[in-house]
C-alpha positions in Angstrom: -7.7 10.0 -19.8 -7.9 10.8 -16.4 -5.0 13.4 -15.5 -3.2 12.9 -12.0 -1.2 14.9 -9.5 0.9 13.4 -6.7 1.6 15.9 -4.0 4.3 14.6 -2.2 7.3 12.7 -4.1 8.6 10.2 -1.5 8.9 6.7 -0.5 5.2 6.5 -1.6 4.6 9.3 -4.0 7.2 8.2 -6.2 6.0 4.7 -6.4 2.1 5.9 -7.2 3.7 8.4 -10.0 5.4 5.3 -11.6 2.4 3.3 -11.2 0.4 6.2 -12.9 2.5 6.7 -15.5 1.9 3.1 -16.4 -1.7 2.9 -16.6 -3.9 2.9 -19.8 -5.8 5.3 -18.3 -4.4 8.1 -16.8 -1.6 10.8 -17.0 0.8 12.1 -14.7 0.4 15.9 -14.9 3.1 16.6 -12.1 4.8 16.0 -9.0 5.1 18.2 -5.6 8.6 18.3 -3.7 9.0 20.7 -1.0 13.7 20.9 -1.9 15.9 20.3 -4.3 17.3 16.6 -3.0 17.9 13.5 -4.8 14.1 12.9 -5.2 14.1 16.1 -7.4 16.5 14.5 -9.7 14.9 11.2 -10.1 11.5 13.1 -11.1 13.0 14.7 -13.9 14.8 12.1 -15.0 11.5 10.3 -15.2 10.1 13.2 -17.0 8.1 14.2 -14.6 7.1 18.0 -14.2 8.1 18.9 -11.1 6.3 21.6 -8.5 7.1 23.0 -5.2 5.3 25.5 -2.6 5.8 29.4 -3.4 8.7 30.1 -0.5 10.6 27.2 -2.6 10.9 27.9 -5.9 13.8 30.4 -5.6 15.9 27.6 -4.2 14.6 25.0 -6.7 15.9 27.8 -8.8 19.3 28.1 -7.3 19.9 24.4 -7.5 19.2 24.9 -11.4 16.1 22.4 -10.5 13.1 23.5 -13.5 10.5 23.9 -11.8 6.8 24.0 -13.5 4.8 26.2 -11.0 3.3 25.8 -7.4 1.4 23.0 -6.0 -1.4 25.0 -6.3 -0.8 25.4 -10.3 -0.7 21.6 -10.0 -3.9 21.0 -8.0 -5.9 23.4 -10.8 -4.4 21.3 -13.6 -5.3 18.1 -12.9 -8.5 16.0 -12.2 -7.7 14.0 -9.1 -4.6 14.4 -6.7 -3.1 11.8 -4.5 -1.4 13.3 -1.2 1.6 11.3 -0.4 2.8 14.5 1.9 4.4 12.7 5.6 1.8 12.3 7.6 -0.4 14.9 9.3 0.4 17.6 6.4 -2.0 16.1 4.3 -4.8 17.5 6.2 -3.4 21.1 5.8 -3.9 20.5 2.1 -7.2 19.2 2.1 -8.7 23.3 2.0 -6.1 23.9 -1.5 -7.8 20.9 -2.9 -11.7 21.9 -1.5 -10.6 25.9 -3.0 -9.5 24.0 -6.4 -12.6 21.5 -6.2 -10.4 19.0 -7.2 -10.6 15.3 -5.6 -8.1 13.8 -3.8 -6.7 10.6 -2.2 -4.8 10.4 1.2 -2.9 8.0 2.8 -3.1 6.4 5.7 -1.0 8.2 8.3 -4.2 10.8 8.0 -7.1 10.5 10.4 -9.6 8.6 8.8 -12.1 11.1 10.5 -10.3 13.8 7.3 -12.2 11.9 4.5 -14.8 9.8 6.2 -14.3 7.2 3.8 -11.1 4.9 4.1 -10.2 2.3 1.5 -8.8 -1.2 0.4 -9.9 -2.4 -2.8 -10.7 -5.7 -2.4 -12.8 -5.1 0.7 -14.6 -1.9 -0.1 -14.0 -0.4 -3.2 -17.4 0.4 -3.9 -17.7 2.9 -0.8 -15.1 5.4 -2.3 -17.1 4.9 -5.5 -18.1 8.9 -6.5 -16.4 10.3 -3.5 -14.4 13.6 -3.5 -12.2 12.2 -0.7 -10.9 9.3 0.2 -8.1 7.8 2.7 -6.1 4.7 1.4 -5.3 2.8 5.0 -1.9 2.4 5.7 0.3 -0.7 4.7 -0.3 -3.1 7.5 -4.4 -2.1 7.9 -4.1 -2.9 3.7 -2.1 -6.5 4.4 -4.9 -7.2 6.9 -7.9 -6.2 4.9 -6.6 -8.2 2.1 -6.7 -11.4 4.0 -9.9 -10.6 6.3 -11.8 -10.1 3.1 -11.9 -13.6 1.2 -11.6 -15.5 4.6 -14.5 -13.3 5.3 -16.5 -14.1 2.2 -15.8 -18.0 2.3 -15.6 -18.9 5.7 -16.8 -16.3 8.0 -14.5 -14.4 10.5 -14.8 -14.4 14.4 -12.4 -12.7 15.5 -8.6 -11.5 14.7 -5.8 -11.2 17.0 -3.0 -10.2 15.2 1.0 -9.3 16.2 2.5 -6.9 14.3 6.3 -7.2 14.5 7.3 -3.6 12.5 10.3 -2.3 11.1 12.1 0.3 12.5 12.3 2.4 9.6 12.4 2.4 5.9 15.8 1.8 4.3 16.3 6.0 3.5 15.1 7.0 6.7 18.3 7.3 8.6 16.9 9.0 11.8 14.6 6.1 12.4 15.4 3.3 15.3 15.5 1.5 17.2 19.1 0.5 16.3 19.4 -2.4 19.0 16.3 -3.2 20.6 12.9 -4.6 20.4 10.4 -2.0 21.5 6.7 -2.8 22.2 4.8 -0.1 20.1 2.3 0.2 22.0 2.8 -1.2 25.5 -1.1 -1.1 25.5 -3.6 -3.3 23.9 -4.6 -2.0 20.8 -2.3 -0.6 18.7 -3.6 1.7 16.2 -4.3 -1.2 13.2 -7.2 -2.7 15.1 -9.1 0.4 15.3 -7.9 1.1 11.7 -9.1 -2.5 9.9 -12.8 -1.5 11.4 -12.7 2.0 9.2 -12.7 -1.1 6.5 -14.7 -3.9 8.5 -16.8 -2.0 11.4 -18.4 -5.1 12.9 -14.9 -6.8 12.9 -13.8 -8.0 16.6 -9.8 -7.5 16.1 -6.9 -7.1 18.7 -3.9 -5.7 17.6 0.0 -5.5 19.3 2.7 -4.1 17.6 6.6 -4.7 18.5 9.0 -2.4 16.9 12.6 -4.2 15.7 16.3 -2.7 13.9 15.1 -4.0 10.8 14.0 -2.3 7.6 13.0 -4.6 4.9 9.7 -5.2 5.8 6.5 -5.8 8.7 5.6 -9.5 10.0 2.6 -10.7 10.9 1.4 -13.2 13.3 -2.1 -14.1 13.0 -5.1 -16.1 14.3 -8.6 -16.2 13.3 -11.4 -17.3 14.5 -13.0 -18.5 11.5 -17.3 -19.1 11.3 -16.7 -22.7 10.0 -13.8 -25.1 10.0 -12.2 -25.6 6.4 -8.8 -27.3 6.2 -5.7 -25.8 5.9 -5.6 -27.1 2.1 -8.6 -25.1 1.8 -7.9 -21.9 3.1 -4.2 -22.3 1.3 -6.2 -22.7 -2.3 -8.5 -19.8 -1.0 -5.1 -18.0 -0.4 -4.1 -18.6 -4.0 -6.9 -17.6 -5.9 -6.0 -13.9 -4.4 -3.9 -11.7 -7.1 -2.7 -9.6 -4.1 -1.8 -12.9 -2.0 1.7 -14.4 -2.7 1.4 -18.1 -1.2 5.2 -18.8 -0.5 6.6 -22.1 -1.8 8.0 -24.1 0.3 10.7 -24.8 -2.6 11.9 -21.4 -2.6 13.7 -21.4 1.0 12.6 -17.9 1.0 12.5 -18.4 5.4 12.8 -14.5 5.7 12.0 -10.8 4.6 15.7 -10.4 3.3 15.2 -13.7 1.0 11.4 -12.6 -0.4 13.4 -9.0 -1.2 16.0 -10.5 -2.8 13.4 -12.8 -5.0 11.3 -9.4 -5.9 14.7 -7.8 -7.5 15.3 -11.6 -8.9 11.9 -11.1 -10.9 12.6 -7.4 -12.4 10.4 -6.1 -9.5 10.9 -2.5 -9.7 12.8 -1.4 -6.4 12.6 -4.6 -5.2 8.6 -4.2 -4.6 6.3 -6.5 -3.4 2.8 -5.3 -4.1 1.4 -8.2 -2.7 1.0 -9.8 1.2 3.7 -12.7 1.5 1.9 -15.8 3.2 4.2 -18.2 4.0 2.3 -21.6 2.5 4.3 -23.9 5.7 3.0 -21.4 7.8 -1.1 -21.6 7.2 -2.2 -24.2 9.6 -6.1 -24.9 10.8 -7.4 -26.4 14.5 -10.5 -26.8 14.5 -12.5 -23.2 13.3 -8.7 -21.5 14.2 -6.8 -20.5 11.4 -3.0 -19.7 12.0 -0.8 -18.2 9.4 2.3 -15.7 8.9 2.7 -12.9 6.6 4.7 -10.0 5.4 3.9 -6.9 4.3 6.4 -4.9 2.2 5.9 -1.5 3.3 6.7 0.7 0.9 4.8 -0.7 -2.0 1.6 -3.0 -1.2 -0.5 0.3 -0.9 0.6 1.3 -4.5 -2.0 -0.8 -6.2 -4.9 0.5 -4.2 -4.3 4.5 -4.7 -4.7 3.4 -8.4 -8.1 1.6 -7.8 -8.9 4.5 -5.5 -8.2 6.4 -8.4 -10.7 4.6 -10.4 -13.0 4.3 -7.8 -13.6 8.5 -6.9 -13.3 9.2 -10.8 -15.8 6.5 -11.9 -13.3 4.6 -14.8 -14.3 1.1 -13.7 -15.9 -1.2 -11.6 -13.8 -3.0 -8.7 -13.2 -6.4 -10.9 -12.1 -4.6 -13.6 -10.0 -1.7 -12.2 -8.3 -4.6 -9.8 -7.7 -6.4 -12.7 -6.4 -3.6 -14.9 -3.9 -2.4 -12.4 -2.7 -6.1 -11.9 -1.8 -6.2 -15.4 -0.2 -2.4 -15.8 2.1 -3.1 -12.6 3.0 -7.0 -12.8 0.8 -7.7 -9.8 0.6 -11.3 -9.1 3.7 -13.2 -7.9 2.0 -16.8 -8.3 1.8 -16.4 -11.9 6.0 -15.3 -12.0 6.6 -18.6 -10.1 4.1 -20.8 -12.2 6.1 -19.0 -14.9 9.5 -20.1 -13.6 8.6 -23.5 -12.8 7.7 -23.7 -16.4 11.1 -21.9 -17.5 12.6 -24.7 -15.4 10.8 -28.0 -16.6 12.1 -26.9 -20.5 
């Protein structure tokens, strides 16, 4: 049993500790939280001990918050950490994990220069394999790698050119805009995703442009690939299928937006409304030629979930990529197909 820290109990660090807590293999030992605020209280209701930095604990105190020590405390107890801390803080931490010679994951709002080795686990998983460090890319670079990888494999791939319409902010983040506008973000080709799919594919030609929008449900991307040979769009669909981490969109559903795919995650039990997997919408995947077109969304605050636990596996040596995929699939619910194939069944009685 392979015990596990999360320093950092946020929109991500809460979601990894739940998605811990529900593997065969490994224990959540703690969680880090810097105040006393509403996170606090969902961490202990979840039974989760619950540290803080050494400047904090007398508040934690004076909110009558129980608090089990200091992230350091938590660093020496446990055998691999993941850093959910906002980004750029991470890296101050990196020197109390080195001190404590404990491993840890990072997400991707870190430089990818701070571990060296950045990670999705259907495309690489083997390169984080034994590593004291590793960098889980961030949600849209994990959406992208998941697609690039069996197109990749089965067809060869060109070139990318992708759009990235973003959301603003995430539901809780209230200082977050824009409120009323559409922002290019950046006005300059690439924005940061291109550079950040080659930590994952380095011989990859990709161009990447982001656009900023008032929304907060979710990202949207447009896509076009150059493929290496010219498969039909039945093909590529059925490819698209066979992915656990690849929701194909029915057509039946009417789902024709991010609102309608969140409202079908909370339909299916999906905890928080997550979507751990990349939303292709099945009308949307069309082929000319060797030129694949397609649209997808990426819920933000979950599809990275799944690969800090195969990181986990990966750094600590528990499985091999197949089976830890397949493993955390099972532990979380991953897999949407298999809900609808289930409900069309449900349906047909």
């Amino acid at each position: 049993m392979v015990t596990v820290g999360i320093n950092g109990y946020g929109t991500i660090g809460k979601r990894v500790a739940d998605a811990v807590a529900a593997q065969p293999d490994m224990e959540v030992v703690g969680v880090a939280k810097t105040s006393p605020d509403l996170g606090a209280d969902g961490a202990g209701a979840r039974g989760y001990p619950l540290y803080t930095i050494d400047d904090r604990i007398r508040e934690f105190r004076r909110a009558d918050v129980d608090v089990a020590g200091t992230v350091e405390e938590l660093v020496e107890r446990c055998d691999v950490v993941v850093d959910a801390t906002p980004g750029g803080i991470g890296a101050t931490y990196k020197p109390v994990y080195e001190a404590a010679d404990t491993p840890a994951i990072f997400q991707g709002k870190e430089d990818h220069d701070l571990t060296g080795t950045s990670f999705n686990a259907r495309a690489n998983f083997e390169a984080a394999e034994g590593e004291r460090y590793v960098r889980v890319v961030s949600c849209n670079t994990t959406g992208l790698s998941r697609l690039v990888a069996p197109l990749s494999e089965t067809f060869g791939v060109e070139k990318v050119r992708a759009t990235l319409v973003r959301r603003g902010g995430d539901p809780d983040q209230t200082g977050r805009g824009p409120i009323n506008d559409i922002v290019p973000d950046p006005m300059a080709l690439p924005s940061h995703h291109g550079p950040d799919v080659n930590t994952i594919f380095p011989d990859l030609a990709i161009d990447t442009l982001g656009l900023k929008v008032p929304a907060t449900l979710m990202h949207v991307h447009s896509l076009n690939l150059e493929l290496g040979s010219e498969p039909s769009a039945a093909e590529v669909r059925e490819l698209f299928e066979g992915e656990s981490r690849l929701f194909v969109v029915p057509e039946r559903l009417d789902a024709d937006g991010t609102g309608k795919l969140r409202e079908y995650a909370r339909d299916m039990g999906r905890p928080r409304g997550d979507l751990w997997e990349n939303c292709v919408w099945g009308e949307s995947v069309s082929v000319s030629g060797n030129e694949l077109y397609c649209f997808q969304a990426i819920h933000q605050e979950s599809d990275v979930i799944p690969e800090n636990i195969d990181a986990i596996r990966a750094i600590c040596g528990l499985a091999s990529k197949e089976e830890s995929m397949a493993l955390t699939d099972e532990s979380l619910g991953v897999g949407l197909p298999a809900v609808v194939g289930r409900e069309r069944a449900s349906l047909a009685v």
